[in-house]
Jmol script that loads the backbone (N, CA, C; Angstrom):
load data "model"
ATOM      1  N   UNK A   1     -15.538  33.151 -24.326  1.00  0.00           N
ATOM      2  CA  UNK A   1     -15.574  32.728 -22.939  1.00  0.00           C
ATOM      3  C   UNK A   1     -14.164  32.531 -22.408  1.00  0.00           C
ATOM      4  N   UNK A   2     -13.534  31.694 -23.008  1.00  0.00           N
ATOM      5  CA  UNK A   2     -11.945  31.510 -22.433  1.00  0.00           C
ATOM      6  C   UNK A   2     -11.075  33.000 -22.388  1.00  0.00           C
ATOM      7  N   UNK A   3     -11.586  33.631 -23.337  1.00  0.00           N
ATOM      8  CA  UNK A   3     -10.397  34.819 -23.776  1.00  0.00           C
ATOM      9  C   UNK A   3     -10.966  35.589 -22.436  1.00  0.00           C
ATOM     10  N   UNK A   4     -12.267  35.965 -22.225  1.00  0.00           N
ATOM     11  CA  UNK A   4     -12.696  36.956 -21.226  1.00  0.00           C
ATOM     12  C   UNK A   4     -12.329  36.266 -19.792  1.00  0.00           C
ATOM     13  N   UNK A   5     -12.545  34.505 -20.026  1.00  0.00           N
ATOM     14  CA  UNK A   5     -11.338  34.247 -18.639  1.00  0.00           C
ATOM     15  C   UNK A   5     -10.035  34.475 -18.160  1.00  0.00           C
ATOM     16  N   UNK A   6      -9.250  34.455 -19.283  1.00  0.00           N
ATOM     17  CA  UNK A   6      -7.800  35.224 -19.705  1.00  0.00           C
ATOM     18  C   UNK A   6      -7.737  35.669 -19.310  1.00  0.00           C
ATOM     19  N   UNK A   7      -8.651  37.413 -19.850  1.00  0.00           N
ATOM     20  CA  UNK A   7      -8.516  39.041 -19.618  1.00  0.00           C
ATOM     21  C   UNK A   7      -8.737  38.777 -17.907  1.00  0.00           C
ATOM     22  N   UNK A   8      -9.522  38.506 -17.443  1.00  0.00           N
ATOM     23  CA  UNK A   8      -9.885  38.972 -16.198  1.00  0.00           C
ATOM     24  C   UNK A   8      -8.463  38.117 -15.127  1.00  0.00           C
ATOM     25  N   UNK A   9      -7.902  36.530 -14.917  1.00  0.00           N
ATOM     26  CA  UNK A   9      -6.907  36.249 -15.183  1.00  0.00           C
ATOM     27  C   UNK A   9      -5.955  37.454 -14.916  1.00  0.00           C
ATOM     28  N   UNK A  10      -5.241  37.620 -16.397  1.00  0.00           N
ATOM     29  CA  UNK A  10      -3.997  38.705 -16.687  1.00  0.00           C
ATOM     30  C   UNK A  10      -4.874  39.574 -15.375  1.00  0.00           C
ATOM     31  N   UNK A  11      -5.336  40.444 -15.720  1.00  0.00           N
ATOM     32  CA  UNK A  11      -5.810  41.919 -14.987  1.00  0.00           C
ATOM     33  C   UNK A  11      -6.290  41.566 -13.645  1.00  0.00           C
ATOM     34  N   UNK A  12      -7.035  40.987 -13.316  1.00  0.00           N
ATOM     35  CA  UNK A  12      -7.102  40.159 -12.078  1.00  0.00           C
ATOM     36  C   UNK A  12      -6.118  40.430 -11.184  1.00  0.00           C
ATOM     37  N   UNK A  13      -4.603  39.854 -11.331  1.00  0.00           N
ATOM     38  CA  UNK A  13      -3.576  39.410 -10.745  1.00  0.00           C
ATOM     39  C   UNK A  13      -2.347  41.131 -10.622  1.00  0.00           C
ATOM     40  N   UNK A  14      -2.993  41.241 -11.533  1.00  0.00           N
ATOM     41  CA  UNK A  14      -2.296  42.766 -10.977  1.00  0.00           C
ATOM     42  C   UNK A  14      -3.114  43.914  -9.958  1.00  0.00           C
ATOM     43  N   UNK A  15      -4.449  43.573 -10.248  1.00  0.00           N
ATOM     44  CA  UNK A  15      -5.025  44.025  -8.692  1.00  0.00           C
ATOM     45  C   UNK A  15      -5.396  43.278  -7.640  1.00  0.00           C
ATOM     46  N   UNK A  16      -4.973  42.475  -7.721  1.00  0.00           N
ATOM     47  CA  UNK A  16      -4.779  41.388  -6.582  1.00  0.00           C
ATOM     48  C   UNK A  16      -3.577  42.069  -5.922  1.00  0.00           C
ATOM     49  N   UNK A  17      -2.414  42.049  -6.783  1.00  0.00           N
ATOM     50  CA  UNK A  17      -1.059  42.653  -5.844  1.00  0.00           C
ATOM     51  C   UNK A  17      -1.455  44.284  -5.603  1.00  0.00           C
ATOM     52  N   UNK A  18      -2.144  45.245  -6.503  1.00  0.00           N
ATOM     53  CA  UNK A  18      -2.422  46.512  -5.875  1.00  0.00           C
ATOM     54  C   UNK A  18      -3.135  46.375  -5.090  1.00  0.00           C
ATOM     55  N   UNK A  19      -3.900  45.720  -4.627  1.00  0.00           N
ATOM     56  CA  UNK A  19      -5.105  45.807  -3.551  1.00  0.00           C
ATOM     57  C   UNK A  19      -4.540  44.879  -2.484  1.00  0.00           C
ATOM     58  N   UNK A  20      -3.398  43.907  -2.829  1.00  0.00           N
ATOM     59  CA  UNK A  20      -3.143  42.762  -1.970  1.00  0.00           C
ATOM     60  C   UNK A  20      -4.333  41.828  -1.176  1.00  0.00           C
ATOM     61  N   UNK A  21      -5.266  41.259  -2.658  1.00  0.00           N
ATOM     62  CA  UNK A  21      -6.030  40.585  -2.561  1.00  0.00           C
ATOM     63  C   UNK A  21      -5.615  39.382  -2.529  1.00  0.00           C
ATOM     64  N   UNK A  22      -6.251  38.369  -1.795  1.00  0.00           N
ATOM     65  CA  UNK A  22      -5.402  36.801  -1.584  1.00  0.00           C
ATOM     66  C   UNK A  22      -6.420  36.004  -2.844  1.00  0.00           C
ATOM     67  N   UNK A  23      -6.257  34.854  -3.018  1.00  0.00           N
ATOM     68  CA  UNK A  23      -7.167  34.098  -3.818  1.00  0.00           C
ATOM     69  C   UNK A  23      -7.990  33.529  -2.566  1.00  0.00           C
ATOM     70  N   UNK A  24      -9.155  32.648  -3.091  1.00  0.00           N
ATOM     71  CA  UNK A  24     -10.002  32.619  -2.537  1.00  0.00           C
ATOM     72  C   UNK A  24      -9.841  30.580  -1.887  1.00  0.00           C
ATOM     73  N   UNK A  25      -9.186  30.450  -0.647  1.00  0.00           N
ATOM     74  CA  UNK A  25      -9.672  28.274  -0.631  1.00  0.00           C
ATOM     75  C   UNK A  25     -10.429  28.675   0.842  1.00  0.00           C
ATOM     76  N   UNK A  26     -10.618  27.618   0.744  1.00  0.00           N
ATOM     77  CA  UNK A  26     -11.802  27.063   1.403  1.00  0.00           C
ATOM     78  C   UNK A  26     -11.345  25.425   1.714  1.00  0.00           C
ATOM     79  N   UNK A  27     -11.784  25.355   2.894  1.00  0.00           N
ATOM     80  CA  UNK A  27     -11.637  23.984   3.537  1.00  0.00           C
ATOM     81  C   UNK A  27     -12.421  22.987   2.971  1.00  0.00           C
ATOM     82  N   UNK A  28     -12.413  21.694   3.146  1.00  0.00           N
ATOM     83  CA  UNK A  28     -12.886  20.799   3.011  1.00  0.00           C
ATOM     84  C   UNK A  28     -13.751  20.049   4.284  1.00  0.00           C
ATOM     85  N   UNK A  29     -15.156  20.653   3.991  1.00  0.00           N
ATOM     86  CA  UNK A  29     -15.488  20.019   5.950  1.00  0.00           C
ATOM     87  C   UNK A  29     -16.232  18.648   5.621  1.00  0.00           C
ATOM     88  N   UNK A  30     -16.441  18.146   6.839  1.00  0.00           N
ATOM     89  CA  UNK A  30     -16.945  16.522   6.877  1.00  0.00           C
ATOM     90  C   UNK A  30     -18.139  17.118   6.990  1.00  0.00           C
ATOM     91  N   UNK A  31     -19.092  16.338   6.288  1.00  0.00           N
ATOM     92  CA  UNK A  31     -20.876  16.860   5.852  1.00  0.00           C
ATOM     93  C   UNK A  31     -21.111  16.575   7.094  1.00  0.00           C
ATOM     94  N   UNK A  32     -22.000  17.487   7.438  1.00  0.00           N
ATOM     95  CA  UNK A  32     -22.643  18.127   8.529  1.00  0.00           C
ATOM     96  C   UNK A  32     -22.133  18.588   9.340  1.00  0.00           C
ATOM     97  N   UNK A  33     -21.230  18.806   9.502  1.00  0.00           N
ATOM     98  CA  UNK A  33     -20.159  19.007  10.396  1.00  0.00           C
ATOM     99  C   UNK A  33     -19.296  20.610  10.041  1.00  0.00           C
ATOM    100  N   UNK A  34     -18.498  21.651  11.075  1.00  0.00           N
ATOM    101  CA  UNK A  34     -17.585  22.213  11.025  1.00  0.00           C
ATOM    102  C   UNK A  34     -16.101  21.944  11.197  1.00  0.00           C
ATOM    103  N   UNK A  35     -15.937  20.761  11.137  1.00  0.00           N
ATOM    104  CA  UNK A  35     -14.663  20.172  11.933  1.00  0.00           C
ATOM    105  C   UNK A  35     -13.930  19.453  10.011  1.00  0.00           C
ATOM    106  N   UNK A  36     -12.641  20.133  10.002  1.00  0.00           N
ATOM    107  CA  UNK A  36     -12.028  19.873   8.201  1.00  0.00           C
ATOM    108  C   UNK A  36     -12.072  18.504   8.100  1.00  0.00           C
ATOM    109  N   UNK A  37     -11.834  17.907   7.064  1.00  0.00           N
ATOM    110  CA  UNK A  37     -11.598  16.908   6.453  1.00  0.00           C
ATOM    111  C   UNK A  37     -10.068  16.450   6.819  1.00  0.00           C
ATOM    112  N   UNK A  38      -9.916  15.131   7.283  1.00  0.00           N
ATOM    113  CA  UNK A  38      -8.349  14.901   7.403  1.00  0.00           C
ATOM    114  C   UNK A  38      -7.745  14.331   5.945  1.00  0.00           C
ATOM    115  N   UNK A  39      -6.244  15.160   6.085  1.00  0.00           N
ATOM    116  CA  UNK A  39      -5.651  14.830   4.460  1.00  0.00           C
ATOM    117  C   UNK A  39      -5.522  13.237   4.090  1.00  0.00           C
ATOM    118  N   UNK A  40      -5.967  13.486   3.119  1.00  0.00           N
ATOM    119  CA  UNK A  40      -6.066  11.928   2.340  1.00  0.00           C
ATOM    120  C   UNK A  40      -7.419  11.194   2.354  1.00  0.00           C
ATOM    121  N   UNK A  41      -8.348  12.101   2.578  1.00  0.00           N
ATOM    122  CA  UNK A  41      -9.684  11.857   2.539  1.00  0.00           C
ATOM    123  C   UNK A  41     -10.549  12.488   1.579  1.00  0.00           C
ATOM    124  N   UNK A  42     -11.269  11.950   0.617  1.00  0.00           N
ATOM    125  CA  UNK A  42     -11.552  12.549   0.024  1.00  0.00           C
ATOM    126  C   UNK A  42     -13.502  12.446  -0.285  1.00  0.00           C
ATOM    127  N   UNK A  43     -14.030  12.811  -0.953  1.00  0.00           N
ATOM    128  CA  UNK A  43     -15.558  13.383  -0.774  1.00  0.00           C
ATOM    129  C   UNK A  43     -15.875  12.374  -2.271  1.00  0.00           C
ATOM    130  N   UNK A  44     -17.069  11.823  -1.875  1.00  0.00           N
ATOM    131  CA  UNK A  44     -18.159  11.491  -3.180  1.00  0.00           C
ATOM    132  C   UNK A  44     -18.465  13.064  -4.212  1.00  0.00           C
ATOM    133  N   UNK A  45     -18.707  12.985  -5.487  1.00  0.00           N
ATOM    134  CA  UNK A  45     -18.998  13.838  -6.282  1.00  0.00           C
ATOM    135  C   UNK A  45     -19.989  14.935  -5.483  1.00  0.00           C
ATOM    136  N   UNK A  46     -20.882  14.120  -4.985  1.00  0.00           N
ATOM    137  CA  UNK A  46     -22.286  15.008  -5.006  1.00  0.00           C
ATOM    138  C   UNK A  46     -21.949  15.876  -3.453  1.00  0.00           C
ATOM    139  N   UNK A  47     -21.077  14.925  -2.261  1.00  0.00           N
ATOM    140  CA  UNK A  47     -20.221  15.524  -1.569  1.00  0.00           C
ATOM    141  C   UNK A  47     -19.570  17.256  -1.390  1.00  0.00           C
ATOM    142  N   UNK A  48     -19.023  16.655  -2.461  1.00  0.00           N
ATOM    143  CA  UNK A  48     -18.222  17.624  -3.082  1.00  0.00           C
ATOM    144  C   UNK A  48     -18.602  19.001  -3.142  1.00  0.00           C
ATOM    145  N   UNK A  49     -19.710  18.760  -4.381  1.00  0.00           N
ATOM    146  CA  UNK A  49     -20.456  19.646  -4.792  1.00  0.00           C
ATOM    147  C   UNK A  49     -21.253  20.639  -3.866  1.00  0.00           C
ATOM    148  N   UNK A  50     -21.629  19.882  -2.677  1.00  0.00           N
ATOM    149  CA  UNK A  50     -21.907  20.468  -1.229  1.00  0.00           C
ATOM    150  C   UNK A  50     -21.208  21.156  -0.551  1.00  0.00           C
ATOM    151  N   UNK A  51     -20.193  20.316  -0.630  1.00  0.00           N
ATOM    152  CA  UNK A  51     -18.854  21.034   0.097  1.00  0.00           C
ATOM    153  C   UNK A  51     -18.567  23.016  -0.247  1.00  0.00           C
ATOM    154  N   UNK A  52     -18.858  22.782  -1.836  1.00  0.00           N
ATOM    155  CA  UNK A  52     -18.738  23.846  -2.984  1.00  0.00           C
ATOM    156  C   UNK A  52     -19.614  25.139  -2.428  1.00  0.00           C
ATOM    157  N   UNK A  53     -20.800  24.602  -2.731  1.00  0.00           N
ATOM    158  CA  UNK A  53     -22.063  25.363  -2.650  1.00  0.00           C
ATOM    159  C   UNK A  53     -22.005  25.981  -1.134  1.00  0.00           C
ATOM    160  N   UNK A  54     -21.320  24.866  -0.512  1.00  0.00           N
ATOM    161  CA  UNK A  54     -21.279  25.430   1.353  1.00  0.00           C
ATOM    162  C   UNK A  54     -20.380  26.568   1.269  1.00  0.00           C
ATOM    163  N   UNK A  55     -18.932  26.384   0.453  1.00  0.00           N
ATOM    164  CA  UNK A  55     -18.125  27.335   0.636  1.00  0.00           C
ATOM    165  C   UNK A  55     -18.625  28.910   0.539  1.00  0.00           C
ATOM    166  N   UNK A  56     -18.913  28.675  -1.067  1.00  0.00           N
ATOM    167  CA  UNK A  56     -19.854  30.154  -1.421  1.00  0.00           C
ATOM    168  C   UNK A  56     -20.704  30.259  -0.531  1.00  0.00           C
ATOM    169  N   UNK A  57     -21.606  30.110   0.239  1.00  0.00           N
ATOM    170  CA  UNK A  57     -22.362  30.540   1.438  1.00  0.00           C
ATOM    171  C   UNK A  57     -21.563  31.089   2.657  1.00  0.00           C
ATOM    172  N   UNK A  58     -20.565  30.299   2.886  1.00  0.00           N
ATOM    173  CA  UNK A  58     -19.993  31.066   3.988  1.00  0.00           C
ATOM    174  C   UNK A  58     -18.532  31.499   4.072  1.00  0.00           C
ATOM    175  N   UNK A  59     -18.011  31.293   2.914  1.00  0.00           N
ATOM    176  CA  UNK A  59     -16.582  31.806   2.759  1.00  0.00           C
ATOM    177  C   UNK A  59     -16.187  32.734   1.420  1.00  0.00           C
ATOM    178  N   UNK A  60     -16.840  32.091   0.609  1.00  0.00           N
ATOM    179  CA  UNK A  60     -16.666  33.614  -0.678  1.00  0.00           C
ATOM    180  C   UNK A  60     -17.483  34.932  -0.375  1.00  0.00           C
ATOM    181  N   UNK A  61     -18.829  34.481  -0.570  1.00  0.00           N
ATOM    182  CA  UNK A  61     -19.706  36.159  -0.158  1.00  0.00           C
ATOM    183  C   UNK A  61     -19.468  36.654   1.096  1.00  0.00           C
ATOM    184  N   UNK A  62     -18.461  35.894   2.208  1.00  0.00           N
ATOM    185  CA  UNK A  62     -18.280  36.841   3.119  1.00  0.00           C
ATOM    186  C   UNK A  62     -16.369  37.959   3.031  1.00  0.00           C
ATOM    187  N   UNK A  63     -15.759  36.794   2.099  1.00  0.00           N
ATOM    188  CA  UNK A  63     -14.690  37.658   1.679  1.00  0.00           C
ATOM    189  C   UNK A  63     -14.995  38.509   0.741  1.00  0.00           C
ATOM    190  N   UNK A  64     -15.482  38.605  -0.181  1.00  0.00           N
ATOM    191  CA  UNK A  64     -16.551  39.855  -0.965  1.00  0.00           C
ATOM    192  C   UNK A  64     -17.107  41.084  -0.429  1.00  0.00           C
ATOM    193  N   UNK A  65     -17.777  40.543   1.114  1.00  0.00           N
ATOM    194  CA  UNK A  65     -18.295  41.576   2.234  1.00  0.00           C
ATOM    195  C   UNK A  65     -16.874  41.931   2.659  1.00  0.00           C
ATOM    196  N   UNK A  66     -15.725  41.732   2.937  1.00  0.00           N
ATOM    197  CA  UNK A  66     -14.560  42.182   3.721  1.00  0.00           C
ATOM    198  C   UNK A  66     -14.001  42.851   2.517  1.00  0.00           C
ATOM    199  N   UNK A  67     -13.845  42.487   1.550  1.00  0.00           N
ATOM    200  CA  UNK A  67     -12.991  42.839   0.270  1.00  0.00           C
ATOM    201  C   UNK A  67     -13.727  44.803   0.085  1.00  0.00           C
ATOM    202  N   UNK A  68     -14.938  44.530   0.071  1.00  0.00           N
ATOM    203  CA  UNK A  68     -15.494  45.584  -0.218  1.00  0.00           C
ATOM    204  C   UNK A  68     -15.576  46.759   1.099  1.00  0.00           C
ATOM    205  N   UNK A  69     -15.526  46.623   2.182  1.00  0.00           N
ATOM    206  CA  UNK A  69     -15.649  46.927   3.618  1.00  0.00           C
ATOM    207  C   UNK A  69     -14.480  48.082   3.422  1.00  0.00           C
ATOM    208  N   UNK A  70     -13.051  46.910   2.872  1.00  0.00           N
ATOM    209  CA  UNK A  70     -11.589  47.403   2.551  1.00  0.00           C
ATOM    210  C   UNK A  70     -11.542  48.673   1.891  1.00  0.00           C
ATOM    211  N   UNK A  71     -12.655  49.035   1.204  1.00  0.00           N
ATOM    212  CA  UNK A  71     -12.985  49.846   0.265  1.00  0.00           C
ATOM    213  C   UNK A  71     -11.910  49.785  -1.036  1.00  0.00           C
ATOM    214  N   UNK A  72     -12.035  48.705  -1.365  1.00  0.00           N
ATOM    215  CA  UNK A  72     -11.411  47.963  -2.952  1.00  0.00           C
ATOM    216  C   UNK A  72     -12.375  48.118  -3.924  1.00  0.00           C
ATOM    217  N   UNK A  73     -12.480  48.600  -4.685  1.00  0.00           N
ATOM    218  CA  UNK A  73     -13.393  48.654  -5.879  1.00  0.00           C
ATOM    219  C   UNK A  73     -14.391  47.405  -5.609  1.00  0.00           C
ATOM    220  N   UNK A  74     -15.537  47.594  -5.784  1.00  0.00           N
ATOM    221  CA  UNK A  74     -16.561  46.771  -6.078  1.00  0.00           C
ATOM    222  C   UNK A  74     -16.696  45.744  -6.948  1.00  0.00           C
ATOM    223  N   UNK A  75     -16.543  46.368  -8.221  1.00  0.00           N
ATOM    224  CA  UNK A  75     -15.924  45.571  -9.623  1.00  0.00           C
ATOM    225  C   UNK A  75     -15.113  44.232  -9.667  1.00  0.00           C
ATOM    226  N   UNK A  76     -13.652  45.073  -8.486  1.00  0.00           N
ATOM    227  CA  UNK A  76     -12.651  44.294  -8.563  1.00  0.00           C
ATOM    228  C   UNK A  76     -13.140  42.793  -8.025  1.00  0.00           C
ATOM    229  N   UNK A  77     -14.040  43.391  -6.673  1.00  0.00           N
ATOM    230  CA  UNK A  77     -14.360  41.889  -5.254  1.00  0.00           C
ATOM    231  C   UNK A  77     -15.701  41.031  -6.140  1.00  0.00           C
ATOM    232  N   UNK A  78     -15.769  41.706  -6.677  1.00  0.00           N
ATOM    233  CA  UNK A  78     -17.309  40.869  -7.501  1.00  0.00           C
ATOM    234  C   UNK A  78     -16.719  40.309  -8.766  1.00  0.00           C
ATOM    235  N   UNK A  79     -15.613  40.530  -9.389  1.00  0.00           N
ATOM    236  CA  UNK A  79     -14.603  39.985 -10.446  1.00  0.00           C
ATOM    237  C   UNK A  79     -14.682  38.879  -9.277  1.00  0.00           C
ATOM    238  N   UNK A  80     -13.733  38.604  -8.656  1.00  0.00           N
ATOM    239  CA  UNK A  80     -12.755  37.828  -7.659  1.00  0.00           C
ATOM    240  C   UNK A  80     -13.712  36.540  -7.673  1.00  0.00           C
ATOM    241  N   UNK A  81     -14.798  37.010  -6.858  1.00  0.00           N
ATOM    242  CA  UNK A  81     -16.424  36.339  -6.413  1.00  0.00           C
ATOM    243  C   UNK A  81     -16.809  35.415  -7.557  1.00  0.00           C
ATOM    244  N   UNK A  82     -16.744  36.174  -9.256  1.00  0.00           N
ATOM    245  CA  UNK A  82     -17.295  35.470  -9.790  1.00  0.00           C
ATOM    246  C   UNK A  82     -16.139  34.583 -10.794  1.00  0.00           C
ATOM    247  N   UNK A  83     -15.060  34.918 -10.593  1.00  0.00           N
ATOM    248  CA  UNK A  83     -13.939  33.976 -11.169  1.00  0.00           C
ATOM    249  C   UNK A  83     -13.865  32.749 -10.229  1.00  0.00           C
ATOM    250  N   UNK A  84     -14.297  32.972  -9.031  1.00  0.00           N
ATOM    251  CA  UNK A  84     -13.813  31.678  -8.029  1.00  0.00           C
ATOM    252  C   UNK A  84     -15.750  30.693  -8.454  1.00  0.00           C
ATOM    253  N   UNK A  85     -16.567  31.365  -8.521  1.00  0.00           N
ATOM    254  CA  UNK A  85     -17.605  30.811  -9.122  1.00  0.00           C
ATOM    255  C   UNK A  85     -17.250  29.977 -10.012  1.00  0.00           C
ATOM    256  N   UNK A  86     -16.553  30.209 -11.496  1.00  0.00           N
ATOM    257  CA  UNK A  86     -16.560  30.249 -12.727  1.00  0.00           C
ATOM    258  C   UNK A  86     -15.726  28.898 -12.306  1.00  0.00           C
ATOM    259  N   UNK A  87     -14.631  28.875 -11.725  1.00  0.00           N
ATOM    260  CA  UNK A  87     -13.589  27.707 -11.373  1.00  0.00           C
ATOM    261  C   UNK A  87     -14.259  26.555 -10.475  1.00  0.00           C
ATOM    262  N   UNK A  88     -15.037  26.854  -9.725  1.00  0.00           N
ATOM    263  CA  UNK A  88     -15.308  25.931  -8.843  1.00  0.00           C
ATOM    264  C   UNK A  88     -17.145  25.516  -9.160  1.00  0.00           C
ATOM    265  N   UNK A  89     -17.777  26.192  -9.680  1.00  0.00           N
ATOM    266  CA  UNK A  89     -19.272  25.986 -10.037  1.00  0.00           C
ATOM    267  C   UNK A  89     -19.743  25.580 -10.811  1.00  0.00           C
ATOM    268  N   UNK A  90     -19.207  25.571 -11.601  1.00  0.00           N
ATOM    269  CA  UNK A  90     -18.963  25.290 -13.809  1.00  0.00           C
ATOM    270  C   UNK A  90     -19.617  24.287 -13.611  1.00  0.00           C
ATOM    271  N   UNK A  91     -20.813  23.670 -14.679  1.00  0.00           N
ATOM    272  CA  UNK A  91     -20.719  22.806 -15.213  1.00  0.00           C
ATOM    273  C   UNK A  91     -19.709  21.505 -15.713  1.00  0.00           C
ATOM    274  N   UNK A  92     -19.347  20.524 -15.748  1.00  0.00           N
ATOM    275  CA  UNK A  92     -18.543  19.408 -16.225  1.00  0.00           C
ATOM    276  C   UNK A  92     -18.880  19.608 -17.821  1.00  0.00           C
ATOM    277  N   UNK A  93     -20.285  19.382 -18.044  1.00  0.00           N
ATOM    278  CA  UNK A  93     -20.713  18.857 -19.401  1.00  0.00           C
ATOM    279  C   UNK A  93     -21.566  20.186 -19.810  1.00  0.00           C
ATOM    280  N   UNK A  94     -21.307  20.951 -20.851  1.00  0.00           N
ATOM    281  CA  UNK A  94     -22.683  21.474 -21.112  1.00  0.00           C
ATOM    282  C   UNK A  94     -23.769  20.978 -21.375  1.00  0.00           C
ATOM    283  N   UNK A  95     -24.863  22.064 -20.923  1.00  0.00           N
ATOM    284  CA  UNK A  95     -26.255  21.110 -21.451  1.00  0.00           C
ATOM    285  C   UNK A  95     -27.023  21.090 -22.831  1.00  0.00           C
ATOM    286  N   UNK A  96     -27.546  19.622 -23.008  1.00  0.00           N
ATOM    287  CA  UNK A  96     -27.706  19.516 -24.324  1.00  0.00           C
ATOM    288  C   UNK A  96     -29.518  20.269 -24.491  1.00  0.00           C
ATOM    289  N   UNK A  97     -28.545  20.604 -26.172  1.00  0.00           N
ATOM    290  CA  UNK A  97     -29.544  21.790 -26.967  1.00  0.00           C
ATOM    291  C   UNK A  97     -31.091  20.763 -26.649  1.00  0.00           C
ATOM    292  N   UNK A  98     -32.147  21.259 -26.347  1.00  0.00           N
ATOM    293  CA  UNK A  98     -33.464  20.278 -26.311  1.00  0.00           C
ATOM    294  C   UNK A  98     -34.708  21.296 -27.091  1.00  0.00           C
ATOM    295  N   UNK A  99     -33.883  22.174 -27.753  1.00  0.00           N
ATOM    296  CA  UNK A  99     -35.176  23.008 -28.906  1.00  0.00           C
ATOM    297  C   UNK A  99     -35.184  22.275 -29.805  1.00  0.00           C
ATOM    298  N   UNK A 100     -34.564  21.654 -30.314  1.00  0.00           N
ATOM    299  CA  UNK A 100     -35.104  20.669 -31.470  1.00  0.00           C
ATOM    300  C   UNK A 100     -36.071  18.930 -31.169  1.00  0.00           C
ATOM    301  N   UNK A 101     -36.356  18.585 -32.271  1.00  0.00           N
ATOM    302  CA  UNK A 101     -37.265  17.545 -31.657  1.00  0.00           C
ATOM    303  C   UNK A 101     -36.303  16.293 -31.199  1.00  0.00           C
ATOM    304  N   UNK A 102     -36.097  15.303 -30.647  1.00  0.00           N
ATOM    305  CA  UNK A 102     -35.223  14.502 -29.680  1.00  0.00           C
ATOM    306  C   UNK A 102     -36.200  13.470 -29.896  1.00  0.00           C
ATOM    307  N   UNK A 103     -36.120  11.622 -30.674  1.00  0.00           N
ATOM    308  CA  UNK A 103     -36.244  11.127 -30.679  1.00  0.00           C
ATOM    309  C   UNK A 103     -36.039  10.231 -29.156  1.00  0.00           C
ATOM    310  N   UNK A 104     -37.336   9.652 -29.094  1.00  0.00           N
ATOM    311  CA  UNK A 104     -37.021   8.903 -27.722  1.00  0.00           C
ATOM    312  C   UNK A 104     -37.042   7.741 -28.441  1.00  0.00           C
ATOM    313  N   UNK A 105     -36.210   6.775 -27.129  1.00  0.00           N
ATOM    314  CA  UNK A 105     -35.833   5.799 -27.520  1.00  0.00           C
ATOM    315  C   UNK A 105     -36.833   4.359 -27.439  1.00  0.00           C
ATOM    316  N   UNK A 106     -36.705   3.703 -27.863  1.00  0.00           N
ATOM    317  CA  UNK A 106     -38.032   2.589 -28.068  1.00  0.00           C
ATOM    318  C   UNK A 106     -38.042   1.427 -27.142  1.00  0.00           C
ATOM    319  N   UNK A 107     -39.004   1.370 -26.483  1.00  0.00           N
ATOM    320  CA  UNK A 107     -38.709   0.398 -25.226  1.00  0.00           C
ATOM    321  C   UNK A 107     -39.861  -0.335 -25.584  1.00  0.00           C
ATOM    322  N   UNK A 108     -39.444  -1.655 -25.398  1.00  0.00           N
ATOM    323  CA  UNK A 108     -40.132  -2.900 -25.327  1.00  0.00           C
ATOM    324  C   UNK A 108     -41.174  -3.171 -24.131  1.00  0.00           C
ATOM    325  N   UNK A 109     -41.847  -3.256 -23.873  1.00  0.00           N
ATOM    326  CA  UNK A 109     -43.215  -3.562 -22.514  1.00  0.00           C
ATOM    327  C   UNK A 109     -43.880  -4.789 -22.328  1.00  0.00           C
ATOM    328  N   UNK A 110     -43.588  -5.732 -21.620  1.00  0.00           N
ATOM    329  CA  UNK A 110     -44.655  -6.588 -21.531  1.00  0.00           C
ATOM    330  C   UNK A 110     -45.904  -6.125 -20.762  1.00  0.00           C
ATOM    331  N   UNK A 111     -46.994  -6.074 -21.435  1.00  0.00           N
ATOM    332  CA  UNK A 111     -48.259  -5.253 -20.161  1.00  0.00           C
ATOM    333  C   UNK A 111     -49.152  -7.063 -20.336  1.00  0.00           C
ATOM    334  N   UNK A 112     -49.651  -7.255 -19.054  1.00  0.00           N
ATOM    335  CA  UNK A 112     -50.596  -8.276 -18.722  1.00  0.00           C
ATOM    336  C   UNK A 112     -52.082  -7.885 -18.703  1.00  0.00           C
ATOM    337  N   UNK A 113     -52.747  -8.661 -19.391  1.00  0.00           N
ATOM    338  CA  UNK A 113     -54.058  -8.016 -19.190  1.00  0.00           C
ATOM    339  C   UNK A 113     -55.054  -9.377 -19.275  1.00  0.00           C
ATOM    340  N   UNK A 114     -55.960  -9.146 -18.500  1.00  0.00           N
ATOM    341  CA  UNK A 114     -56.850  -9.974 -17.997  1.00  0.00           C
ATOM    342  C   UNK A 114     -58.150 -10.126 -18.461  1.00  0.00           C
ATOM    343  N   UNK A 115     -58.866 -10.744 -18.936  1.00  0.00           N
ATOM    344  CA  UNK A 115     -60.103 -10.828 -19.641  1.00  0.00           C
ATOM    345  C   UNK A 115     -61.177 -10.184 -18.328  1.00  0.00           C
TER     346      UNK A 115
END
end "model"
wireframe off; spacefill off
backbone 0.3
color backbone group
């Protein structure tokens, strides 16, 4: 996984300058809103994560649509697309293995019951 982030990385960046492809930011907007975020403000996690998911909706897959329009290799704009994915979409934590059996944990109950 890291090494094929590398490769693409290294090779990436040299058709970035043959194609004079830019990298990919994206603003920071105030939720619900089109109007940016002022500097020194910053977003709750889950915020964030909105913020993210908003970008790719309206600022990566439409530089992807222009990238490709350019008539730049396909490959290259769908590389680009899914490296800015890979950086900004990722998981924090991987998720844990749950094919094996997973002891739950033992909780105490008071239940009331009535004759």
């Amino acid at each position: 996984m890291i090494y094929k982030s590398l490769f693409l990385l290294v090779f990436a960046n040299m058709f970035n300058q043959a194609y004079q492809m830019q990298t990919i930011t994206c603003p920071k907007w105030v939720p619900g809103t089109n109007e940016v975020l002022p500097v020194g403000v910053t977003l709750s996690p889950q915020l964030e994560l909105e913020n993210r998911v908003r970008c790719y909706c309206e600022v990566v897959k439409q530089k992807e649509q222009e990238c490709i329009a350019r008539h730049v290799p396909a490959n290259l704009c769908k590389a680009r697309t899914a490296q800015w994915v890979e950086d900004n979409l990722r998981l924090q934590q991987p998720l844990m293995n749950t094919n094996g059996v997973m002891r739950l944990p033992q909780i105490d109950r008071m239940i009331n019951v009535s004759p």
